[in-house]
N, CA, C and O of each residue as an XYZ file, in Angstrom:
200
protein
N      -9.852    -22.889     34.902
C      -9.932    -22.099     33.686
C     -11.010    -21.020     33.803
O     -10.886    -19.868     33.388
N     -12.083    -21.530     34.420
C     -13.221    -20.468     34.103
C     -13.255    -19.535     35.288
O     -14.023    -18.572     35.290
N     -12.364    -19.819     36.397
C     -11.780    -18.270     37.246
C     -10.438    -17.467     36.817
O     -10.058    -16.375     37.239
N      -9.963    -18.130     36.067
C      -8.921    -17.539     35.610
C      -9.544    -16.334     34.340
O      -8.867    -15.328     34.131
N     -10.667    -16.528     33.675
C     -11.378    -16.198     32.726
C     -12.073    -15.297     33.516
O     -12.004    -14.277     32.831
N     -12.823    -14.955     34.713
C     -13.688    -14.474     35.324
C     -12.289    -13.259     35.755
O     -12.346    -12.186     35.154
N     -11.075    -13.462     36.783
C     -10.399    -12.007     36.886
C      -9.672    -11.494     35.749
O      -9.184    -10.367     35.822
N      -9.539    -12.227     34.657
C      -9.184    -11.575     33.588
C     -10.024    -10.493     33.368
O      -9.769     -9.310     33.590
N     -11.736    -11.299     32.609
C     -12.805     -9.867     32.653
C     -12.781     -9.199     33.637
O     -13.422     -8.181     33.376
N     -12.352     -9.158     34.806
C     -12.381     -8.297     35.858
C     -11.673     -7.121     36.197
O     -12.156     -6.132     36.748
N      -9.992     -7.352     35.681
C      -8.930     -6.490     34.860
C      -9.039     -6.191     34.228
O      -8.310     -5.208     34.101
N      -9.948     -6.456     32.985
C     -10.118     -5.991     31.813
C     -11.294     -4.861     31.777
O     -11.124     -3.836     31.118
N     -12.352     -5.064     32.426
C     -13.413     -4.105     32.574
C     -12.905     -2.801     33.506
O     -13.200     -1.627     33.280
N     -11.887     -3.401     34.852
C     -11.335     -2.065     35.522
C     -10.285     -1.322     34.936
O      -9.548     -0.498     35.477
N     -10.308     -1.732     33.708
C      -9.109     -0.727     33.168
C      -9.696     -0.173     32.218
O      -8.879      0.548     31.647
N     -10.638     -0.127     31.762
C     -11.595     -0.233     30.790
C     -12.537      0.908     31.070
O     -13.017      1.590     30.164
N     -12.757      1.073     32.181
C     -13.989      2.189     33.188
C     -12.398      3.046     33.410
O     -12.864      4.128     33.055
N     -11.777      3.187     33.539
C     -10.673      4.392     34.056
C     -10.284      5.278     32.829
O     -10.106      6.474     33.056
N     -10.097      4.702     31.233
C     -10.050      5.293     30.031
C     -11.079      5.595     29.673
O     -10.883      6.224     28.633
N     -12.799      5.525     30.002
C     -13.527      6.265     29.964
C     -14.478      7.201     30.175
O     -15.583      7.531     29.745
N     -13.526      7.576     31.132
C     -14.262      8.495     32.582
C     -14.073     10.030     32.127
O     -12.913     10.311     31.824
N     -15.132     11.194     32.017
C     -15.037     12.138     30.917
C     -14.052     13.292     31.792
O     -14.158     13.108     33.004
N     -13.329     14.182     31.507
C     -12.485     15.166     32.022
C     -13.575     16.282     32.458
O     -14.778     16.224     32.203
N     -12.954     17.241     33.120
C     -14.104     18.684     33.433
C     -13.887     19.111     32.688
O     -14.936     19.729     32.505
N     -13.072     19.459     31.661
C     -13.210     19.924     30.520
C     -14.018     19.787     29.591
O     -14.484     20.732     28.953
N     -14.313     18.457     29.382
C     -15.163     17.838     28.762
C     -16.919     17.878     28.632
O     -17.806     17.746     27.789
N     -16.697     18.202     30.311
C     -18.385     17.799     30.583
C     -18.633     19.516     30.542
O     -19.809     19.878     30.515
N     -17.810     20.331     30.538
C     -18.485     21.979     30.673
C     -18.737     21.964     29.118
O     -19.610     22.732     28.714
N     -18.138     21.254     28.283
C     -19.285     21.603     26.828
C     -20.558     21.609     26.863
O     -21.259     22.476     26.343
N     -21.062     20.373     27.649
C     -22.452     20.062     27.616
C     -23.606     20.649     28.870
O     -24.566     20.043     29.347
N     -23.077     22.118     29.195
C     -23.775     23.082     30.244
C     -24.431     23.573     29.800
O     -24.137     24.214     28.791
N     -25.544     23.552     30.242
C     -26.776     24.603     29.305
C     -26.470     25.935     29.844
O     -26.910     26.211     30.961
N     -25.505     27.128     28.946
C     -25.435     28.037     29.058
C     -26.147     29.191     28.161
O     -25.768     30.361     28.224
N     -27.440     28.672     27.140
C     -28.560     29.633     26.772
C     -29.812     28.740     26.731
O     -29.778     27.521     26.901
N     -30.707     29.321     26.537
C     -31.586     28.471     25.870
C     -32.808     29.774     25.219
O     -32.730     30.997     25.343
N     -33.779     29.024     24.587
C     -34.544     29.951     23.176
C     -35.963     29.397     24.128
O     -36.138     28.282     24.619
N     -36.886     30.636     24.176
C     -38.737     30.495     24.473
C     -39.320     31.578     24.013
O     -39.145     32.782     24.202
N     -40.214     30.801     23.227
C     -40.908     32.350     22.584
C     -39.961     32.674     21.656
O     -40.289     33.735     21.125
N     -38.991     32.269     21.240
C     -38.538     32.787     19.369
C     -37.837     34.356     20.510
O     -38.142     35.407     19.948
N     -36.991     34.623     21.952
C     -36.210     34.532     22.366
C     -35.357     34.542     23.031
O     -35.750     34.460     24.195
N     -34.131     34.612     22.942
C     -32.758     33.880     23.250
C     -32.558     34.337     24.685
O     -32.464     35.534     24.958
N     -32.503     33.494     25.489
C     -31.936     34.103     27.164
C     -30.705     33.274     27.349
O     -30.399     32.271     26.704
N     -30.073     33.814     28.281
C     -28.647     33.448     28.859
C     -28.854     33.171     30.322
O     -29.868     33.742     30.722
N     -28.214     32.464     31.279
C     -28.314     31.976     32.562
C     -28.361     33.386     33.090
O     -27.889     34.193     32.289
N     -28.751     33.848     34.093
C     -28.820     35.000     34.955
C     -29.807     35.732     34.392
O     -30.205     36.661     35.094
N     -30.411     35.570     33.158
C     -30.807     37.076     32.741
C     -32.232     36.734     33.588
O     -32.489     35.553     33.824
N     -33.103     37.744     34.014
C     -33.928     38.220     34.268
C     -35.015     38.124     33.620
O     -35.149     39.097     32.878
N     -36.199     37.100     33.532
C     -37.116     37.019     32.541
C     -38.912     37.991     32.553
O     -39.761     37.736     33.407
N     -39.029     38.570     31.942
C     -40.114     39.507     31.912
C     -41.456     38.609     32.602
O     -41.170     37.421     32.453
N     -42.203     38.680     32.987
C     -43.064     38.395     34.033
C     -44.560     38.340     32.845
O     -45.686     38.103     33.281
């Protein structure tokens, strides 16, 4: 009983990790594409005053 119980959770957790694995779609929301210093606003590439 209690290996039969052990690959159950075992099927159950590997199917479990495959429905929550995030898309690339997903994870490019969370790209830091600005950020704020000094009150301001820069964008990736820009060139910051010295």
């Amino acid at each position: 009983m209690r290996k039969t119980k052990m690959m159950l959770l075992g099927v159950l957790l590997a199917t479990a990790g495959a429905s929550w694995t995030a898309t690339a779609a997903g994870i490019d929301q969370y790209a830091l594409k600005e950020f704020t210093a000094d009150f301001t606003q820069f964008h990736i590439g820009d060139t910051v005053p010295a």
